[in-house]
C-alpha positions in Angstrom: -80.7 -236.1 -5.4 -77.4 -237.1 -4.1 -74.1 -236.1 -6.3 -71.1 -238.5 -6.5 -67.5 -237.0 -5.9 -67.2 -238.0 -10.0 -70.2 -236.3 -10.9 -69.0 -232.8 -8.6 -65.5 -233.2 -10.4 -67.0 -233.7 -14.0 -69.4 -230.8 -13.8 -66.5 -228.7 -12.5 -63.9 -229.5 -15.2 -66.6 -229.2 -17.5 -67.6 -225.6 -16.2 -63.5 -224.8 -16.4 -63.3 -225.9 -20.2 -66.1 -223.7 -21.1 -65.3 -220.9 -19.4 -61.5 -221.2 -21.0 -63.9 -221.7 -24.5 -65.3 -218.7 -23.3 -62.7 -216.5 -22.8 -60.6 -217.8 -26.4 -63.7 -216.9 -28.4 -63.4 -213.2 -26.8 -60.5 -212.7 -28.6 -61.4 -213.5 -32.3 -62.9 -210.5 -34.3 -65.6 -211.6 -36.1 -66.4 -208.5 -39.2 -68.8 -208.6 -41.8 -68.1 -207.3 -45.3 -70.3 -206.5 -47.9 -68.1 -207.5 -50.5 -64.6 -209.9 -50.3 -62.7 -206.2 -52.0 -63.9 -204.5 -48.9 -62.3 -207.4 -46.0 -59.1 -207.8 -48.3 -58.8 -203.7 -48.3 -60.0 -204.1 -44.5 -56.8 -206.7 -43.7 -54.5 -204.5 -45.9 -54.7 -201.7 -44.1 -54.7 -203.0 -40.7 -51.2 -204.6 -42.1 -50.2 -201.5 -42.8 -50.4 -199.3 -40.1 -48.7 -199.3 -36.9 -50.1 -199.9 -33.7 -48.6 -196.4 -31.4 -48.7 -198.2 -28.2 -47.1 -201.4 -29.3 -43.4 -201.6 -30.4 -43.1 -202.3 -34.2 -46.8 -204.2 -34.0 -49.0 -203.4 -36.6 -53.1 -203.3 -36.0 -53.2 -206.7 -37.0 -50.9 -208.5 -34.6 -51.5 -205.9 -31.6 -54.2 -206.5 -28.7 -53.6 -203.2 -26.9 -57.5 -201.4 -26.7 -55.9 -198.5 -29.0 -55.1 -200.9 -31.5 -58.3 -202.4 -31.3 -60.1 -199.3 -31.4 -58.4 -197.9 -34.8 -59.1 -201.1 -35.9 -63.0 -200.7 -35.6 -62.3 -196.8 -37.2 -60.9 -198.8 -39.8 -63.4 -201.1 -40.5 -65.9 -198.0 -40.2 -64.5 -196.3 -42.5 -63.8 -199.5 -45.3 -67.4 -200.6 -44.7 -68.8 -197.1 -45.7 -66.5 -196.9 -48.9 -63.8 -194.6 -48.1 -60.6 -195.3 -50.2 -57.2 -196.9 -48.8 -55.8 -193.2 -49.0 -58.8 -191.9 -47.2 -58.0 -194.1 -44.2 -54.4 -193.6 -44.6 -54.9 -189.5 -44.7 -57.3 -190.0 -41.7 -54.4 -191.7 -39.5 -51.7 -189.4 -40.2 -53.8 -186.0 -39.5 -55.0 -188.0 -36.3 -51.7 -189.8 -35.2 -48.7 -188.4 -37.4 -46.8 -190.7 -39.9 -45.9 -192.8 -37.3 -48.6 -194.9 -37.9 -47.9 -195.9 -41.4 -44.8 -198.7 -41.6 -43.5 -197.4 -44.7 -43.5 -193.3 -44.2 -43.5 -191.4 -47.9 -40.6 -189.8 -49.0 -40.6 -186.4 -47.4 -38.3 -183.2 -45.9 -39.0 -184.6 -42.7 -38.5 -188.6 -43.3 -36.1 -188.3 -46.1 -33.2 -188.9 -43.0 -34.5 -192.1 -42.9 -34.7 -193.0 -45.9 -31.1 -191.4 -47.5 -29.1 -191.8 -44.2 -28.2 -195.1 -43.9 -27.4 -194.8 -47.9 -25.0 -191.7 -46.5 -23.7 -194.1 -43.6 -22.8 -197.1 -46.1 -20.9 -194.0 -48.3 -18.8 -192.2 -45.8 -17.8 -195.9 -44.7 -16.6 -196.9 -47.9 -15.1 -193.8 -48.5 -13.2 -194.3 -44.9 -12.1 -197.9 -45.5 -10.8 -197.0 -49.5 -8.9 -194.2 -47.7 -7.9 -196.5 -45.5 -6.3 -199.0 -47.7 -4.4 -196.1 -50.1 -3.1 -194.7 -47.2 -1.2 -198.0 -46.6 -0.3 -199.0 -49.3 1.6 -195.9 -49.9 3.4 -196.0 -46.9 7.0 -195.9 -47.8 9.3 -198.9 -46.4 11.9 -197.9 -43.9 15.5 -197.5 -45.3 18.6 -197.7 -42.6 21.9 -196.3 -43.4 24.6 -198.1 -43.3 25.7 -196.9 -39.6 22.1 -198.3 -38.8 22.5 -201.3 -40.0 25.7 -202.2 -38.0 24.5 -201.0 -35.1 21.3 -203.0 -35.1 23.7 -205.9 -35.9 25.9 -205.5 -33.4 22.5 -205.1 -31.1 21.2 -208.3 -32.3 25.0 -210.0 -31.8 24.8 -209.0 -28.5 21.3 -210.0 -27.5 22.5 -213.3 -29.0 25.4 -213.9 -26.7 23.5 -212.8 -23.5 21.3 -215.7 -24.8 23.9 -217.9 -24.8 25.1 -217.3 -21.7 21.6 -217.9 -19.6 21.6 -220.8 -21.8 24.9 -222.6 -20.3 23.5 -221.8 -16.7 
């Protein structure tokens, strides 16, 4: 059986498009659910928390193998009825409340939650200040001996002026 140069270059863009099939397919997660409340608590979660090796990823968007791996812990635990807090609880023991987007308020988050709300303050309080400082500022008075003196300042500036003029 003798191949054409067409037939060698079909089978091998044909054996490049399904490998590249192949290797796109890898990358979907295909998970079964018992129930639609179980997949829609699944995809909630995975929202939710954060992936630690990513920055500002959460499990959903990352494709680092940690993130993948909480995300089958997840599943693990949603498919064998633990409750969102369950999951949540389970995280924060393992990982620290890093992993959760939106930390509780706490002693040890309340920083940054009440800080920028203490940085906004202090900066109002700084440009009100600010503005009453100046507008009390009182307006410079000259005496009398000031005055002609600055005019006989300005009188002579004004000559000098004249004079490079007419050069």
């Amino acid at each position: 059986m003798k191949l054409t140069t067409q037939t060698r270059l079909s089978a091998v863009i044909l054996l490049i498009l399904s490998s590249l099939a192949v290797s796109v397919q890898a990358g979907v997660e295909v998970r079964k659910f018992s129930s639609d409340e179980q997949e829609r608590r699944y995809h909630k979660l995975i929202d939710e928390l954060r992936c630690l090796v990513c920055q500002n990823q959460n499990l959903a968007d990352s494709d680092s193998q940690l993130a993948q791996d909480l995300r089958d812990k997840v599943y693990q635990m949603v498919t064998t009825d633990k409750t969102d807090q369950e999951v949540a609880n389970y995280m924060v023991e393992r990982y620290g409340e890093y992993v959760l987007y939106n930390p509780p308020l706490n002693s040890i988050t309340s920083i940054l939650w009440i800080g920028p709300i203490i940085g906004l303050l202090v900066a109002i309080f700084l440009l009100l200040y600010n503005i009453a400082r100046r507008n009390k500022a009182k307006p410079v008075t000259l005496s009398e001996e000031d005055r002609k003196r600055t005019r006989k300042l300005l009188e002579d500036d004004s000559a000098d002026d004249q004079k490079d003029d007419d050069k």
